[in-house]
N, C-alpha and C positions, 0 to 999 in steps of 0.2 A: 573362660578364655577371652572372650570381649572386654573386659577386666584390667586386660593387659594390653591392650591396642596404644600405641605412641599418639593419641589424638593431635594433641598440639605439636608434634613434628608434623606428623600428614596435616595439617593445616596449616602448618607454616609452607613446608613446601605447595601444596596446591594454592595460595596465596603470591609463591613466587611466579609458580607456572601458570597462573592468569595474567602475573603482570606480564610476564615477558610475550605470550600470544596478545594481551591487548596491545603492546606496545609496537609488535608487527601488524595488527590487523585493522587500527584503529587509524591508522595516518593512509592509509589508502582510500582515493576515492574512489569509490564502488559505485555507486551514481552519475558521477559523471558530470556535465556543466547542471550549474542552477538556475532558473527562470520565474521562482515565484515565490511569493513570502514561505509559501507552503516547502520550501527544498531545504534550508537551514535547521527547520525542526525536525522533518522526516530524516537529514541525516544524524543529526545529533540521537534520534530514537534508534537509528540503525546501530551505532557506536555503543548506544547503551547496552541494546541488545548483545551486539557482539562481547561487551565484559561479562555480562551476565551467561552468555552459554561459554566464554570460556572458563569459566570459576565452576561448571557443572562440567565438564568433561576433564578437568584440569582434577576438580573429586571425585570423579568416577574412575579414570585411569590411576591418580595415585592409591585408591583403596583397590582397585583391582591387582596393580604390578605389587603393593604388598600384601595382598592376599596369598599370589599366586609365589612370591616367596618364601612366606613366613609359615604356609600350611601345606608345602609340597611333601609328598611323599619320598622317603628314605629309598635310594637305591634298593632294591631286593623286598622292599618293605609291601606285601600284596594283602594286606591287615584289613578289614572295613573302618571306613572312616569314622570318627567318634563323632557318636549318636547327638544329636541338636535340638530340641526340643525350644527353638524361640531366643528371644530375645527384647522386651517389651518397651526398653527405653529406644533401643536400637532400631526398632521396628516405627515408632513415633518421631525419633530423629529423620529415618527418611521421607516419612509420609510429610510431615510437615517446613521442610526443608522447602522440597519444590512445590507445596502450595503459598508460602511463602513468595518465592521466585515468582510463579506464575501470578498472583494476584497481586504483584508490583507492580510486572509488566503490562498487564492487562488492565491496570488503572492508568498506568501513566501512559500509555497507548491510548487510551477514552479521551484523556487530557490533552493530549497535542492534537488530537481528530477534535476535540468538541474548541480549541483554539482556532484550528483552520479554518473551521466552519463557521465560526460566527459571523453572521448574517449584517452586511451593513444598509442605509437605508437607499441609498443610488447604485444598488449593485447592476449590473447590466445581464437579461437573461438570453439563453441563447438553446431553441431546439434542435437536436441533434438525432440524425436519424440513421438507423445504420439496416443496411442487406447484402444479402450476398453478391460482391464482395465491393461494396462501396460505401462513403460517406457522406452527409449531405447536411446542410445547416439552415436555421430560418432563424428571422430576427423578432419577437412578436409584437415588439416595442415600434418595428417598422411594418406594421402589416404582415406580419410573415416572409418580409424580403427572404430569397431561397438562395442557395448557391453551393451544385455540386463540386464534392473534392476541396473545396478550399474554405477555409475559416479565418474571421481575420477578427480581434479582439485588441480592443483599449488597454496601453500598458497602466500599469497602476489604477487598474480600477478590478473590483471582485464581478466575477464572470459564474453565474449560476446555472449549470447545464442541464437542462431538461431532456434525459434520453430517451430514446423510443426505439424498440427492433422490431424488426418485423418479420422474420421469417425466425431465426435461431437465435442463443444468445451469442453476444459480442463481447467485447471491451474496449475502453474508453483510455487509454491513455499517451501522455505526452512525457516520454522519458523526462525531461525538463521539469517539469511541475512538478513530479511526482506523486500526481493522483491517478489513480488507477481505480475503475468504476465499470462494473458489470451493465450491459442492456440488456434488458430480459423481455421478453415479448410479453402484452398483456399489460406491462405496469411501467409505471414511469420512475426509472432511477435518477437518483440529484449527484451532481457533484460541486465542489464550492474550489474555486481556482482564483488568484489575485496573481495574474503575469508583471511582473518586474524586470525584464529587460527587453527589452524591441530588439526583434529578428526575426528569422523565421525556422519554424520549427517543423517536425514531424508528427502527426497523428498515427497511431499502430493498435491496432486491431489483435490482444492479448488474448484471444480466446479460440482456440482451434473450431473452426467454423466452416470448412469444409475443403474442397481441393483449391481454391484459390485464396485462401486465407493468408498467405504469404506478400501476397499482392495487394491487402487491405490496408489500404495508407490514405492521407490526404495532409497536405500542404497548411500550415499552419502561419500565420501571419502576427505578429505582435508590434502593435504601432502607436504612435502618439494620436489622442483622441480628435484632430483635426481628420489627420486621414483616412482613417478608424469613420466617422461620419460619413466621409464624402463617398468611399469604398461598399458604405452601406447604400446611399442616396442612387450609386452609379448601377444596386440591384434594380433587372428589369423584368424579375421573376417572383410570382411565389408560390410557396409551398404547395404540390400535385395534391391534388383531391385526396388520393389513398395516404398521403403522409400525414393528413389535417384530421382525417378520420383515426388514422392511428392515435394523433393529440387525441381526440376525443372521447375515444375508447380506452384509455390507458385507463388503471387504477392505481393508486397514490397516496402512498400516507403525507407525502407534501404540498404543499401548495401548485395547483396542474400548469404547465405550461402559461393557459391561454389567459390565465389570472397575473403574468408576468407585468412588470413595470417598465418601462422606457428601456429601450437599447440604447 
């Protein structure tokens, strides 16, 4: 019976029905404005992605609608269906299809993460501390210059985040960038960000974290490295005792905080 399956029609059609969904799905932006080197390849992976799962639901609907054509039962026809004992090529076709697919994506995902991230040698490091339900920042390059709800970072330069939670976990991100980063209590998570356009942005608090977790935000600043200085020089605070003990308590497969290079 498998034998006689139209292969190459159902793959030409599922071949047209990916173009036509990538050709709707792909020219929208789903992300929204870009703010960091890191946006153009996140979206470009996004788009990938999207051809890729429409070329598997474009094969799984067209071998579904002619299944459910080609092997419908006959009005009146209450027969038992003929007996199926396998299929061994058809059976390897699917297995190795979407591991195929999956071990693409899951390389070429490694690849634009291990490009974001690489590490340059004046990157500026920046503690970031998060509780319920607020944000807080230190500089360790300025003594730990501290300063609640508002962060302010050098455009065009890589910004390496050292976070720290302290009561539940959090998350780290700035729609813009498009880095998104867990804070876990206990251990110090990194994130690796290069801001490319001066404004101001939004920080959001991605991880359901309790009744106020809606109202976890903080003001994000992106500026040229003059003011970026002066904005740090004009801190009059630093980092509270329990947030320096959080630095110090963290555990880390990265390089800790208080080992950071100049801000």
């Amino acid at each position: 019976m498998y034998g006689r399956l139209p292969i190459v029609k159902m793959l030409l059609v599922t071949i047209a029905l990916t173009a036509v969904q990538s050709a709707i799905m792909v020219p929208i932006n789903w992300n929204g404005q870009g703010a960091s080197t890191a946006a153009p390849k996140i979206d470009h992976l996004l788009n990938v992605m999207i051809v890729l799962s429409a070329f598997v639901f474009s094969l799984v609907m067209v071998m579904l609608f002619y299944a459910l054509w080609k092997f419908k039962a006959k009005p009146g026809d209450e027969s038992d269906g003929e007996p199926i004992h396998g299929n061994t090529r058809l059976e390897i076709a699917w297995t190795l299809i979407p591991t195929i697919i999956v071990l693409f994506a899951g390389g070429y995902s490694w690849k634009v993460l291990d490009e974001i991230e690489e590490p340059v040698h004046n990157h500026l490091t920046v503690s970031v501390f998060s509780q319920q339900f607020a944000w807080s920042f230190a500089y360790p390059g300025k003594d730990y210059a501290w300063k609640e709800g508002e962060l302010h970072v050098p455009v065009d330069k890589q910004v390496v985040f050292k976070m720290h939670a302290l009561d539940v976990i959090h998350s780290f991100w700035v729609p813009e960038w498009r880095i998104k980063k867990d804070n876990v209590p206990g251990i110090t998570t990194t994130a690796t960000v290069t801001p490319d356009k001066v404004g101001t942005y939004q920080l959001v608090c991605t991880e359901l974290c309790g009744f106020g977790h809606a109202t976890m935000r903080a003001k994000v600043v992106v500026e040229p490295q003059d003011k970026f200085e002066e904005w740090v020089e004009g801190l009059d605070q630093k980092a509270p005792k329990p947030l320096m003990e959080a630095v110090e308590e963290s555990t880390t497969s990265d390089p800790p905080a208080l080992d950071a290079r100049g801000a």
